[in-house]
PyMOL Python script that loads the backbone (N, CA, C, O; Angstrom):
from pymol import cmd

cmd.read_pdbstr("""\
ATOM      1  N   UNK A   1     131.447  70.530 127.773  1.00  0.00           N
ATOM      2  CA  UNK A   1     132.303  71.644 127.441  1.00  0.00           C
ATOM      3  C   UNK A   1     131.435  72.804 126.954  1.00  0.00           C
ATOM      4  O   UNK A   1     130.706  72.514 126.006  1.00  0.00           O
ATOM      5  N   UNK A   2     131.369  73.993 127.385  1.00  0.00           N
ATOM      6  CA  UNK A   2     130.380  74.911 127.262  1.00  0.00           C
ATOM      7  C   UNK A   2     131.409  76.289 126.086  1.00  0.00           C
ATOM      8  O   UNK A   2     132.465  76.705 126.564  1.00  0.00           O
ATOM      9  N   UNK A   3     131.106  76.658 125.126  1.00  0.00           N
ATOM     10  CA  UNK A   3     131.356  77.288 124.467  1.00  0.00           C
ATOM     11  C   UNK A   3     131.478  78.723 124.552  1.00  0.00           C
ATOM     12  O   UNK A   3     130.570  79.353 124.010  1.00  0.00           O
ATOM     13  N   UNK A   4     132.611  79.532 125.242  1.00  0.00           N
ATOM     14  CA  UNK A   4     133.077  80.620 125.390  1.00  0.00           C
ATOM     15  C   UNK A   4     132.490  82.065 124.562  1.00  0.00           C
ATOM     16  O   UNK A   4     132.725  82.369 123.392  1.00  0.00           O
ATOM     17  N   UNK A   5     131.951  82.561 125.214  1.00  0.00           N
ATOM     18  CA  UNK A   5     130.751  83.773 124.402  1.00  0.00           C
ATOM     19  C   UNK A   5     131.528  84.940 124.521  1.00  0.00           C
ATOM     20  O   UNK A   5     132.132  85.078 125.585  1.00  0.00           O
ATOM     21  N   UNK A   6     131.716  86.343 123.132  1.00  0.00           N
ATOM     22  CA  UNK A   6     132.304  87.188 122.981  1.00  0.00           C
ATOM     23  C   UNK A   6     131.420  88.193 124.760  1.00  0.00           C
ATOM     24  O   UNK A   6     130.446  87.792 125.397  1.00  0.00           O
ATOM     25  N   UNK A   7     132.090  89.212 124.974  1.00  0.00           N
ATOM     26  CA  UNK A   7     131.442  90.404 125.697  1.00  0.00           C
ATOM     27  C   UNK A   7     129.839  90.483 125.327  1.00  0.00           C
ATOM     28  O   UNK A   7     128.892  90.222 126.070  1.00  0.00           O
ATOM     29  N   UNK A   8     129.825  90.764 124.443  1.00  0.00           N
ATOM     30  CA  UNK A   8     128.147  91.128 123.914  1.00  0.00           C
ATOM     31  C   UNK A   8     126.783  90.136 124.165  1.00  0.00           C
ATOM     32  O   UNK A   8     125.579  90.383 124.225  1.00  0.00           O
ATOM     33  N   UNK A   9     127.557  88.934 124.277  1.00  0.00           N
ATOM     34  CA  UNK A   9     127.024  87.576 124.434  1.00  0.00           C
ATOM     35  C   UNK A   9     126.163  87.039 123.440  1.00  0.00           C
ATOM     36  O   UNK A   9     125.420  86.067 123.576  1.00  0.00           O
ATOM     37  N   UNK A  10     126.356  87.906 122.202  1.00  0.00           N
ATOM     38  CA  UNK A  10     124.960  87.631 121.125  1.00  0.00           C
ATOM     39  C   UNK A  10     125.902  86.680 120.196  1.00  0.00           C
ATOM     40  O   UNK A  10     125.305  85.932 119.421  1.00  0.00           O
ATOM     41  N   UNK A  11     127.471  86.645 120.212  1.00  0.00           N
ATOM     42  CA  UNK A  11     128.484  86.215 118.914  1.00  0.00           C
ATOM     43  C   UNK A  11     129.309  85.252 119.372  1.00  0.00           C
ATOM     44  O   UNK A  11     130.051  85.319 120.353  1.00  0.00           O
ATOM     45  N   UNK A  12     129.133  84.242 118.532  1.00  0.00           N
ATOM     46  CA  UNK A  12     130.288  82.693 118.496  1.00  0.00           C
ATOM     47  C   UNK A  12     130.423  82.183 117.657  1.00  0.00           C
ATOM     48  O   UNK A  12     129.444  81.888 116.970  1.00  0.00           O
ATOM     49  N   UNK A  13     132.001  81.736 117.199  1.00  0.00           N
ATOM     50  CA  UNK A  13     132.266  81.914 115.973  1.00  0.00           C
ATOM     51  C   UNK A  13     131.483  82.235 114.575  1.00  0.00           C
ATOM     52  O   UNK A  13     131.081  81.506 113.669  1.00  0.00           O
ATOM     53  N   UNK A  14     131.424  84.277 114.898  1.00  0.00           N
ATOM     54  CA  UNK A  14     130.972  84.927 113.534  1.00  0.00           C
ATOM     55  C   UNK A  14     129.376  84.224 113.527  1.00  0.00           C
ATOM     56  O   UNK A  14     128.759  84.787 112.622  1.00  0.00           O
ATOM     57  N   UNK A  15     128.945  83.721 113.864  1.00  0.00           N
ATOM     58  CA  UNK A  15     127.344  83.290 114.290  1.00  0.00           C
ATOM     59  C   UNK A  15     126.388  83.845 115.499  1.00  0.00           C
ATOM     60  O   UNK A  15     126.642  83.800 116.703  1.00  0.00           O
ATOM     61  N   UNK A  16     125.020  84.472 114.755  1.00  0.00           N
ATOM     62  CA  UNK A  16     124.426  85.387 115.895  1.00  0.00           C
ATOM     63  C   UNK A  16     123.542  83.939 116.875  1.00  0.00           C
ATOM     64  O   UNK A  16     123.222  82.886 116.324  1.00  0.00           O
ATOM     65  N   UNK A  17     123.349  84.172 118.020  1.00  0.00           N
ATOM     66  CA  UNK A  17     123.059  82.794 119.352  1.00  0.00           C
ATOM     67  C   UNK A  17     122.081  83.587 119.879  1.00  0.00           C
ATOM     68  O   UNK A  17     121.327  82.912 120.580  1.00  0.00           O
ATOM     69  N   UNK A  18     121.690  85.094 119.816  1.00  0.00           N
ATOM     70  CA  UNK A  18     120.800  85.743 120.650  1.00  0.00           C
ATOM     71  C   UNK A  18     119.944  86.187 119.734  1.00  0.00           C
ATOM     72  O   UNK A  18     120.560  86.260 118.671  1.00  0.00           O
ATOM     73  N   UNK A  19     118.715  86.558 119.586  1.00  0.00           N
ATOM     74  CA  UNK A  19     118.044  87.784 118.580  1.00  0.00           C
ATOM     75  C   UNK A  19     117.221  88.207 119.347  1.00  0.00           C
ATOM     76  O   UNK A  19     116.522  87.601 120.159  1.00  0.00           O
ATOM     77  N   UNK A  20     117.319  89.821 118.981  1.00  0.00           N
ATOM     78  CA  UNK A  20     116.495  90.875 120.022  1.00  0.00           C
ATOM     79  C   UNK A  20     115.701  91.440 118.853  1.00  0.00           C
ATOM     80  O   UNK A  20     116.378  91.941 117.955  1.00  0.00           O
ATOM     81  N   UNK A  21     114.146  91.444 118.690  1.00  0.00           N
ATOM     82  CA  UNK A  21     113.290  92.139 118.124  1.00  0.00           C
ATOM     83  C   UNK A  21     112.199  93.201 118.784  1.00  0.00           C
ATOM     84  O   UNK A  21     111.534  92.827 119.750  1.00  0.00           O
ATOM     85  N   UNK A  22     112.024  94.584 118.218  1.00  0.00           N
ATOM     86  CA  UNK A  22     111.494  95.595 118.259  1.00  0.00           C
ATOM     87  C   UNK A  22     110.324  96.000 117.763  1.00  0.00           C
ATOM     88  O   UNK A  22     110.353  96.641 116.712  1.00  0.00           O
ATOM     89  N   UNK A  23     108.979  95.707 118.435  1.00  0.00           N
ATOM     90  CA  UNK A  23     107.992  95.744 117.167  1.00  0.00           C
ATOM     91  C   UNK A  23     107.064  97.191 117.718  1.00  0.00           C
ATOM     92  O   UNK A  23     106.454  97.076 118.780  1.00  0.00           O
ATOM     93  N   UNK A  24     107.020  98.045 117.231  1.00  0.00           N
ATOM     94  CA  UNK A  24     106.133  99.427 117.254  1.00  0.00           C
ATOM     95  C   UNK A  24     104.516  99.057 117.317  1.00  0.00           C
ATOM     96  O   UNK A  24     103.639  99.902 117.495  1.00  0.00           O
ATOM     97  N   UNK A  25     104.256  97.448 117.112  1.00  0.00           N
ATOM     98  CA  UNK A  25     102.822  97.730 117.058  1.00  0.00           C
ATOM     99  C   UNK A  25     102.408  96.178 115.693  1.00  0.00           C
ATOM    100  O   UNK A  25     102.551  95.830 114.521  1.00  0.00           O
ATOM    101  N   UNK A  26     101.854  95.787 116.996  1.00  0.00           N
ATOM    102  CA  UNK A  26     101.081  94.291 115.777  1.00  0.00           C
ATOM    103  C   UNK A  26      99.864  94.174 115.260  1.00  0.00           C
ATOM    104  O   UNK A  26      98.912  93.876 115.981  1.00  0.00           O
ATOM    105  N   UNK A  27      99.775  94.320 114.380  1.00  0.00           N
ATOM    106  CA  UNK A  27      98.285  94.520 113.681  1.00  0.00           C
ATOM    107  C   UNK A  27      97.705  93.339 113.347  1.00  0.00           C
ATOM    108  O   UNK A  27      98.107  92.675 112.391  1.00  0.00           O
ATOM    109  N   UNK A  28      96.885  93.042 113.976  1.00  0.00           N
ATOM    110  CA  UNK A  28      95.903  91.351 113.553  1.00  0.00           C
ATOM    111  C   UNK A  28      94.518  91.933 113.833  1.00  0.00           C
ATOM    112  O   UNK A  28      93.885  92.592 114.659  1.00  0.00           O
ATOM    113  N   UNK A  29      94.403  91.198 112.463  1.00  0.00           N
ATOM    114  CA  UNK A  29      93.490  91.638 111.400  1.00  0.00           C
ATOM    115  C   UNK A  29      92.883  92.992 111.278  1.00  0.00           C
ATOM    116  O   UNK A  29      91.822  93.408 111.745  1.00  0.00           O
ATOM    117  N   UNK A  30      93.694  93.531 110.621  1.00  0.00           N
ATOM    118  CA  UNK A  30      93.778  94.921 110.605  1.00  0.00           C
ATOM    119  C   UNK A  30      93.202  95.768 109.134  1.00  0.00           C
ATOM    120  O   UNK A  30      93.934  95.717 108.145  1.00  0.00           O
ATOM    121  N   UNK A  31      92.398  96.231 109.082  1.00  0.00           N
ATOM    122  CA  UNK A  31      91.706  96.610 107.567  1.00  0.00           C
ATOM    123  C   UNK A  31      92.711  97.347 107.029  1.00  0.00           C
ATOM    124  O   UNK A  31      93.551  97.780 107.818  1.00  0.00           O
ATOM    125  N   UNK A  32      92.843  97.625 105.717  1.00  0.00           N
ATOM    126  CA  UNK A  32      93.755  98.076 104.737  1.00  0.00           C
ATOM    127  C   UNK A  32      93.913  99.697 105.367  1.00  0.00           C
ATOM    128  O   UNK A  32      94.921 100.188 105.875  1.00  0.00           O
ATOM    129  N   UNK A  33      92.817 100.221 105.190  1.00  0.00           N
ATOM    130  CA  UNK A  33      92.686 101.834 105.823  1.00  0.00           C
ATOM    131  C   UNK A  33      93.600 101.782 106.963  1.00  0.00           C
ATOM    132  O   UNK A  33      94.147 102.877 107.094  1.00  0.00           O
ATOM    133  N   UNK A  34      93.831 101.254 107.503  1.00  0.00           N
ATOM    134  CA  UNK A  34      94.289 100.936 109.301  1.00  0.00           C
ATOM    135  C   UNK A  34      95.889 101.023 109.107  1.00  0.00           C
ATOM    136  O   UNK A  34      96.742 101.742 109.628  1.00  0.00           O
ATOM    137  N   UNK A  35      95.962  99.723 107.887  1.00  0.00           N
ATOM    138  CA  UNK A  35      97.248  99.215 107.882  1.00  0.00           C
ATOM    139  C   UNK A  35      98.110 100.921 106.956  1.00  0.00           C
ATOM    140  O   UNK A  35      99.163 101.481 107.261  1.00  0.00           O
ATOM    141  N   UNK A  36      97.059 101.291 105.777  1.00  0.00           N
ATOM    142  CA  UNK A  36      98.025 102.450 105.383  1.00  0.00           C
ATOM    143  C   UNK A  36      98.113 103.798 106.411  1.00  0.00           C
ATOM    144  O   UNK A  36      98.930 104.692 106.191  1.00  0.00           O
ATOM    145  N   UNK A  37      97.496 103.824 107.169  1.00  0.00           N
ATOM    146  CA  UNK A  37      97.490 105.306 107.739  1.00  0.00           C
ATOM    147  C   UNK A  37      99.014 105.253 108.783  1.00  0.00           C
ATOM    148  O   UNK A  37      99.951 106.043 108.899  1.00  0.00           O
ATOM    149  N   UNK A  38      98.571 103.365 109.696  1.00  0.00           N
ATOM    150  CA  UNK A  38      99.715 103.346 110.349  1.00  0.00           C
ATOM    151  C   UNK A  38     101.506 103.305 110.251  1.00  0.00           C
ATOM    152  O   UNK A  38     102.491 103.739 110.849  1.00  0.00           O
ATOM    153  N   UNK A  39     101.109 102.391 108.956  1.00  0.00           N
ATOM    154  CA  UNK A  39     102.250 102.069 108.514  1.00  0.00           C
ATOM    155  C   UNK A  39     103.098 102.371 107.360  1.00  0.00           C
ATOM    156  O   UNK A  39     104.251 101.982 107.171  1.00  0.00           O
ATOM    157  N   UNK A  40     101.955 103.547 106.178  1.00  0.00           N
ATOM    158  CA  UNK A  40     102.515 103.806 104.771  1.00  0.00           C
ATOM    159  C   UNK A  40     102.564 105.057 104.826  1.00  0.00           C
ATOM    160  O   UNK A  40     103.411 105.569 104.094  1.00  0.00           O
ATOM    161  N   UNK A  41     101.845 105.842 105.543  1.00  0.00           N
ATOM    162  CA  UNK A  41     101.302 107.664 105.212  1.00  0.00           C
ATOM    163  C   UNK A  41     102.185 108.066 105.264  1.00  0.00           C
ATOM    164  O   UNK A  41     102.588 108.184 104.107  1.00  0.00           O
ATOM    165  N   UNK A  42     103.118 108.536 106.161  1.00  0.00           N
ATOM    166  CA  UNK A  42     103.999 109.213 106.768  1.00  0.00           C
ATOM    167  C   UNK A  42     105.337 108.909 105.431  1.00  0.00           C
ATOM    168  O   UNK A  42     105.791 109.822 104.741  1.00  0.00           O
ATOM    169  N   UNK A  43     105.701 107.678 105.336  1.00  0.00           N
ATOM    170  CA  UNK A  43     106.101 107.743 104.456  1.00  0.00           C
ATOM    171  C   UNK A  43     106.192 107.742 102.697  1.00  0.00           C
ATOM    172  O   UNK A  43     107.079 107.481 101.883  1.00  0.00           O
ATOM    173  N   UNK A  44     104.788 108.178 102.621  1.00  0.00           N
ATOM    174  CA  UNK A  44     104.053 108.418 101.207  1.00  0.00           C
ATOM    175  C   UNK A  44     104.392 109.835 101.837  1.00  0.00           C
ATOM    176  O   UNK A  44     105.584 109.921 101.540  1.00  0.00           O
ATOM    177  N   UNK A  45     104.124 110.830 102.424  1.00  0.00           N
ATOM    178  CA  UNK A  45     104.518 112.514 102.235  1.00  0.00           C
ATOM    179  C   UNK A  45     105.378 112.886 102.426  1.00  0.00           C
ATOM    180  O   UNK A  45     105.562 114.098 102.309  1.00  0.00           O
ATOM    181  N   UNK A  46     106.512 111.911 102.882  1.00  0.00           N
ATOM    182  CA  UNK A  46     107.827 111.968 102.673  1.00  0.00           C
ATOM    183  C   UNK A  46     108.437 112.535 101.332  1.00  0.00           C
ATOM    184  O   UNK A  46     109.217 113.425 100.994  1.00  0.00           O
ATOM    185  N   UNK A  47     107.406 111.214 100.548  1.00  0.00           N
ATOM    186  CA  UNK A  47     107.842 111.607  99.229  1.00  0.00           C
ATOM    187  C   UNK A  47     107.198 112.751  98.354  1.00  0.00           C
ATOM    188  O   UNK A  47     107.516 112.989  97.189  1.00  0.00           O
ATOM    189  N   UNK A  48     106.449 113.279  98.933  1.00  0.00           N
ATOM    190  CA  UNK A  48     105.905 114.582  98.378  1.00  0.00           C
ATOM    191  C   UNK A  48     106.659 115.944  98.669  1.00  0.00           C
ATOM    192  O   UNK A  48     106.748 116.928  97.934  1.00  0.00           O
ATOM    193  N   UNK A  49     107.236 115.719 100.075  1.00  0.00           N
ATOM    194  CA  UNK A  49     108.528 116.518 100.300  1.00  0.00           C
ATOM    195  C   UNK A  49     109.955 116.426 100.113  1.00  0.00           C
ATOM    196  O   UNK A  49     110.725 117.232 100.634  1.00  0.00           O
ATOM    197  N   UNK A  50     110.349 115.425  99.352  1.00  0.00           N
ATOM    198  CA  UNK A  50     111.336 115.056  98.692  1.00  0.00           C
ATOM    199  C   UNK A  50     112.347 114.093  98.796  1.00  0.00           C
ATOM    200  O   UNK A  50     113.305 113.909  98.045  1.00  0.00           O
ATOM    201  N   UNK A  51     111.959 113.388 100.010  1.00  0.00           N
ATOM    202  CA  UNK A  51     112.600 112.223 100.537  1.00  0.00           C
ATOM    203  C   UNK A  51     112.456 110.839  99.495  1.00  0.00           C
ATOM    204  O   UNK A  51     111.551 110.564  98.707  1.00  0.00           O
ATOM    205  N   UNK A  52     113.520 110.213  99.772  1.00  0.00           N
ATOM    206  CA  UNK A  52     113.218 108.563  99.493  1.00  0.00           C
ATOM    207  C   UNK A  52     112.358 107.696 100.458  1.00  0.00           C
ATOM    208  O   UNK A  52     112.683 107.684 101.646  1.00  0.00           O
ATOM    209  N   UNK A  53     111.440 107.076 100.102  1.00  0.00           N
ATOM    210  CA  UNK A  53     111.079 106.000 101.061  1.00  0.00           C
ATOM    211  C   UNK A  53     111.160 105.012 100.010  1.00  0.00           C
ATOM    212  O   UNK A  53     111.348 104.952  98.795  1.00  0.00           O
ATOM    213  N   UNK A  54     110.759 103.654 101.806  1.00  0.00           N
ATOM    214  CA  UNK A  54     110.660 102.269 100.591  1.00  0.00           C
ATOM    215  C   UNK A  54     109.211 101.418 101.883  1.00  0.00           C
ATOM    216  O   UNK A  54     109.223 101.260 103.104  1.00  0.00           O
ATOM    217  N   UNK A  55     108.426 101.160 101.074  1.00  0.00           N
ATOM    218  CA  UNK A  55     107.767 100.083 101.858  1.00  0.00           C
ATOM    219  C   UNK A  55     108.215  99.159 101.119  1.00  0.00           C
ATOM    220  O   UNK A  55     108.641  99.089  99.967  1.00  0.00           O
ATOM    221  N   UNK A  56     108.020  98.322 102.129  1.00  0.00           N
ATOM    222  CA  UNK A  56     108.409  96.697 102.307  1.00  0.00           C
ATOM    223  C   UNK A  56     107.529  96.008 102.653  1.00  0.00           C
ATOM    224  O   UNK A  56     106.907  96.524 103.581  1.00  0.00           O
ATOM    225  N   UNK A  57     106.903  94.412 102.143  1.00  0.00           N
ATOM    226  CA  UNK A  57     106.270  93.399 102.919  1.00  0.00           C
ATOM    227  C   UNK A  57     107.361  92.419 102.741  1.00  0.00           C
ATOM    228  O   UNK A  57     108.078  92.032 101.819  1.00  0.00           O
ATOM    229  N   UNK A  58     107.198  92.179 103.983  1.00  0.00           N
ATOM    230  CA  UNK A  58     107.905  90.657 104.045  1.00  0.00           C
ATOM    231  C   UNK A  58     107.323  89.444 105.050  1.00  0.00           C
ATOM    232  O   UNK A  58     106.547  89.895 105.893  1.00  0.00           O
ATOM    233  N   UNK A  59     107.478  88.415 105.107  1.00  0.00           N
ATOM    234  CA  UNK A  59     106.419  87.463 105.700  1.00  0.00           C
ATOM    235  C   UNK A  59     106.793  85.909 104.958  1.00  0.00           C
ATOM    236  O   UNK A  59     107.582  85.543 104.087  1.00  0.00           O
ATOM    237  N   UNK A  60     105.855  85.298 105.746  1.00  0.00           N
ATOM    238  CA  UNK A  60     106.148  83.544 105.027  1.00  0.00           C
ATOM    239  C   UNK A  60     104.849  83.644 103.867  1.00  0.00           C
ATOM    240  O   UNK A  60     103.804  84.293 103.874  1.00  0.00           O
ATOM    241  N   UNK A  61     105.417  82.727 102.928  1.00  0.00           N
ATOM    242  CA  UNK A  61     104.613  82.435 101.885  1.00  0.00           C
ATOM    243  C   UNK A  61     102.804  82.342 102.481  1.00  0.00           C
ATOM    244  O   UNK A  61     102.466  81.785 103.526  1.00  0.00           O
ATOM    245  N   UNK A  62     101.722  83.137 101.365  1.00  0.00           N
ATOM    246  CA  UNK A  62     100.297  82.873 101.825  1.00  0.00           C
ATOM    247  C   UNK A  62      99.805  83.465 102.735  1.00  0.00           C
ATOM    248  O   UNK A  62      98.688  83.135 103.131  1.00  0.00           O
ATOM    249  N   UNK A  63     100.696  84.790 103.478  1.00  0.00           N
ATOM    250  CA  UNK A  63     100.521  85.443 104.648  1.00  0.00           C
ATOM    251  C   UNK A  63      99.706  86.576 104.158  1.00  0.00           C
ATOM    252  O   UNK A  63      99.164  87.159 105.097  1.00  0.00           O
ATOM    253  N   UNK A  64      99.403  87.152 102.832  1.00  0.00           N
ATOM    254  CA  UNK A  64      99.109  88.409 102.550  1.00  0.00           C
ATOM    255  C   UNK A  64      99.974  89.472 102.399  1.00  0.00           C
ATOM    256  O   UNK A  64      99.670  90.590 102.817  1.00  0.00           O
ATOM    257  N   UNK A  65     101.067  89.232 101.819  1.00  0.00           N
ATOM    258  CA  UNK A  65     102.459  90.526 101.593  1.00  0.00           C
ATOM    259  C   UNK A  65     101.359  91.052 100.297  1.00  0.00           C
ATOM    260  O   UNK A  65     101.227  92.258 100.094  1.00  0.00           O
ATOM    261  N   UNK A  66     100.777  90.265  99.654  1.00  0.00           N
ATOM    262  CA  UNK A  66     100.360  90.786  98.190  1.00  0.00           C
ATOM    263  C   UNK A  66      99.098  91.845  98.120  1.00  0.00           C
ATOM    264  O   UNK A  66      98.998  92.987  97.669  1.00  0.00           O
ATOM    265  N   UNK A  67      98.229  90.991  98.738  1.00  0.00           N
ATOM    266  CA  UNK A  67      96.928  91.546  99.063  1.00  0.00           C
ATOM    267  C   UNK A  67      97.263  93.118 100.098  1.00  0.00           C
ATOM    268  O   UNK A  67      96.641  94.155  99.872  1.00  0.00           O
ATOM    269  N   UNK A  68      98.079  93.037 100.941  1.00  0.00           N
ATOM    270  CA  UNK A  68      98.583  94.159 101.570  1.00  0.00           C
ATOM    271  C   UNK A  68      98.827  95.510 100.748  1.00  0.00           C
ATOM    272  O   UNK A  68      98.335  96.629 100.887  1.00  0.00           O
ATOM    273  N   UNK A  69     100.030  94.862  99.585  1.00  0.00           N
ATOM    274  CA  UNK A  69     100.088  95.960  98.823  1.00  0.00           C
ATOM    275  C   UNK A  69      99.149  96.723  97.878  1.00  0.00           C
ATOM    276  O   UNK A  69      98.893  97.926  97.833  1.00  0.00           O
ATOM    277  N   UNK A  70      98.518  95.260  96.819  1.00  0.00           N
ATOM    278  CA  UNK A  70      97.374  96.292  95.858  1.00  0.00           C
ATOM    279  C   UNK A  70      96.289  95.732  96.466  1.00  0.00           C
ATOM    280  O   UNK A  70      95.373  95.726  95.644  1.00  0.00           O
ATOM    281  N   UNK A  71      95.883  95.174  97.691  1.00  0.00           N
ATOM    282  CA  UNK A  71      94.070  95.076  97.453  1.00  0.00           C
ATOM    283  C   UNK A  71      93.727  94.158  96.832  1.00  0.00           C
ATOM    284  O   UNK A  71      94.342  93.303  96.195  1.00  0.00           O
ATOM    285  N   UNK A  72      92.406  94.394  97.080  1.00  0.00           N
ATOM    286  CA  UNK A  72      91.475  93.639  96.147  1.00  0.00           C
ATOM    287  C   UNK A  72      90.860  94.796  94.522  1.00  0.00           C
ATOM    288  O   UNK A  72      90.191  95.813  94.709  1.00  0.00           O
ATOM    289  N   UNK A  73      91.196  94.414  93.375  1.00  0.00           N
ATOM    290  CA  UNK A  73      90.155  95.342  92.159  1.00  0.00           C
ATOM    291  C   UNK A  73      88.912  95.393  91.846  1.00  0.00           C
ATOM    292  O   UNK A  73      88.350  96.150  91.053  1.00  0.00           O
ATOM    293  N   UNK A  74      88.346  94.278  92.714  1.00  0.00           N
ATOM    294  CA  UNK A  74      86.649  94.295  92.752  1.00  0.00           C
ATOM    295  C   UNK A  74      85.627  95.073  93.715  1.00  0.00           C
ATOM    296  O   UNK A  74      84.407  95.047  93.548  1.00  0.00           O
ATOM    297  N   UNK A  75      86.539  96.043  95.151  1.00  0.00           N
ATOM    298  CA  UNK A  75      85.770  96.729  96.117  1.00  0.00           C
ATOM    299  C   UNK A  75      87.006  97.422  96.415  1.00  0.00           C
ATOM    300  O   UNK A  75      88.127  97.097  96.805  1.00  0.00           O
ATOM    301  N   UNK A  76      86.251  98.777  96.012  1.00  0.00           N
ATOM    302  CA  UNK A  76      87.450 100.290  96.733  1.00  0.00           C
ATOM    303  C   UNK A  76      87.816  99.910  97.950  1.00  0.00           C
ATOM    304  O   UNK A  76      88.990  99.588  98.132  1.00  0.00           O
ATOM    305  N   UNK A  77      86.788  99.871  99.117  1.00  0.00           N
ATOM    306  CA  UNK A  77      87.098  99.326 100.153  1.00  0.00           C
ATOM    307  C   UNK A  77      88.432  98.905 101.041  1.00  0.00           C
ATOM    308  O   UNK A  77      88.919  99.116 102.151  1.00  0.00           O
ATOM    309  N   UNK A  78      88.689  98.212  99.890  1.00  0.00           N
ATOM    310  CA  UNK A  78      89.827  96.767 100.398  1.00  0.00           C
ATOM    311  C   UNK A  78      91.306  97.189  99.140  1.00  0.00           C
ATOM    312  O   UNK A  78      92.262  96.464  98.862  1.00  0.00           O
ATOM    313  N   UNK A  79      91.047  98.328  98.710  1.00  0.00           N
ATOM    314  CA  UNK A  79      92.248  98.934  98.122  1.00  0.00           C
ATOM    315  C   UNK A  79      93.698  98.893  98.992  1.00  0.00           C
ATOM    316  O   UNK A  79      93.858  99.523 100.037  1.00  0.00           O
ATOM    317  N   UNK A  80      94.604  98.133  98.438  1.00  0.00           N
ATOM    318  CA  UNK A  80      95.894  98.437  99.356  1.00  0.00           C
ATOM    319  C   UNK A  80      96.778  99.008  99.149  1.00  0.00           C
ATOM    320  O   UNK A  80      96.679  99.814  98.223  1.00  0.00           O
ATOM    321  N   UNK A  81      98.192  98.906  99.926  1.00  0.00           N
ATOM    322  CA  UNK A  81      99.097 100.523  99.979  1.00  0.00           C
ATOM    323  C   UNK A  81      99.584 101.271  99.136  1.00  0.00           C
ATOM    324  O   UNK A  81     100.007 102.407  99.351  1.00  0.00           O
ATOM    325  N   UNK A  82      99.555 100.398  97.566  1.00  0.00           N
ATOM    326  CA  UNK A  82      99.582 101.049  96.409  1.00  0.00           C
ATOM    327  C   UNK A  82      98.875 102.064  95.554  1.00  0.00           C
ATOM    328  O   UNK A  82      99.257 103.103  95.014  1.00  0.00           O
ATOM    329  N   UNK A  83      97.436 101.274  95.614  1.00  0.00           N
ATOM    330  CA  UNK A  83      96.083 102.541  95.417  1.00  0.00           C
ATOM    331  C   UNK A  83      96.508 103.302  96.335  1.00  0.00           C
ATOM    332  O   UNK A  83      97.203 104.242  95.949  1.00  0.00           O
ATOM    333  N   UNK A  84      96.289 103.191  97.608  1.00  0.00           N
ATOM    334  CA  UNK A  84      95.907 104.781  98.465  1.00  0.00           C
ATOM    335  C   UNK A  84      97.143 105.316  98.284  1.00  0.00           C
ATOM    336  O   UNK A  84      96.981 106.514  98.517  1.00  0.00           O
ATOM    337  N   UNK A  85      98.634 105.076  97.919  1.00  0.00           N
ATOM    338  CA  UNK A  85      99.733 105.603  98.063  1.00  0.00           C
ATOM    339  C   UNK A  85      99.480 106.917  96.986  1.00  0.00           C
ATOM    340  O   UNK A  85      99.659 108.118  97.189  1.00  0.00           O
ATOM    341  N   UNK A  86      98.978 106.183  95.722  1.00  0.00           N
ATOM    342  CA  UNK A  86      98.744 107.154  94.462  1.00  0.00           C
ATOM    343  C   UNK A  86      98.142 108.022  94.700  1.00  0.00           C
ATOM    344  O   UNK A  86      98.525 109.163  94.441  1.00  0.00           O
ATOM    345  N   UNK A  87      96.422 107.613  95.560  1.00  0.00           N
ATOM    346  CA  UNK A  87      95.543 108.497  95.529  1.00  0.00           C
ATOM    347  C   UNK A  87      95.942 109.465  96.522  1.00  0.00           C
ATOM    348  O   UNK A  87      95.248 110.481  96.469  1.00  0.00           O
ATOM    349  N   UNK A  88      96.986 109.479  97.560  1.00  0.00           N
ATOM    350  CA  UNK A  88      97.389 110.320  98.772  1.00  0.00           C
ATOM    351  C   UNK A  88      98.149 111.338  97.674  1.00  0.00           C
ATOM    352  O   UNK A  88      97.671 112.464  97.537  1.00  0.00           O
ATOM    353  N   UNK A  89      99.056 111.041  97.072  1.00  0.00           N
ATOM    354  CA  UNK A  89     100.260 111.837  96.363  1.00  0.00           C
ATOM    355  C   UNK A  89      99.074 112.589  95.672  1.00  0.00           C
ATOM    356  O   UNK A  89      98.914 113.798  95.842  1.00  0.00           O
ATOM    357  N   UNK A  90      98.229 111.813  94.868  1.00  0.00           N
ATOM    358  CA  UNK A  90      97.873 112.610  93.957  1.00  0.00           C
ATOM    359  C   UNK A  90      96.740 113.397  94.323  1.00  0.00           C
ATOM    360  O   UNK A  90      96.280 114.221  93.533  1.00  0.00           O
TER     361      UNK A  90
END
""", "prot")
cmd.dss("prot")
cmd.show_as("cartoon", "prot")
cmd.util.cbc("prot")
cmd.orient("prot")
């Protein structure tokens, strides 16, 4: 017995059966400099012109959401989107 799918074909009973993802661009292993220019700048001068932004990490546990955001405090270098966010604004 095969289970009757809405028009859209993604919905059965109130449960999604399809997922469609959109990715602008996959970064593996990508240096911090790389990762803020591509993915934080634009919306760090957002906020200098008066907009809201929000970065986000999200990911499975041990992936680097953390290290992404502040870096490492022992080499400028490897500063992440938090340092350079400040040092861009400021």
């Amino acid at each position: 017995m095969s289970i009757p799918k809405d028009s859209d074909g993604g919905h059965v009973n109130n449960q999604t059966e399809n997922w469609k993802f959109k990715f602008d661009k996959l970064m593996h292993n990508a240096s911090q400099e790389n990762v803020f220019e591509y993915c934080t700048k634009e919306a760090v001068s957002s906020v200098v012109d008066g907009y809201n932004s929000t970065i986000m990490c999200y990911g499975q546990t041990g992936s680097g959401k953390t290290f992404t955001m502040t870096g490492s405090t022992k080499n400028y270098k490897y500063r992440g989107v938090i340092p350079r966010a400040i040092n861009n604004i400021f």
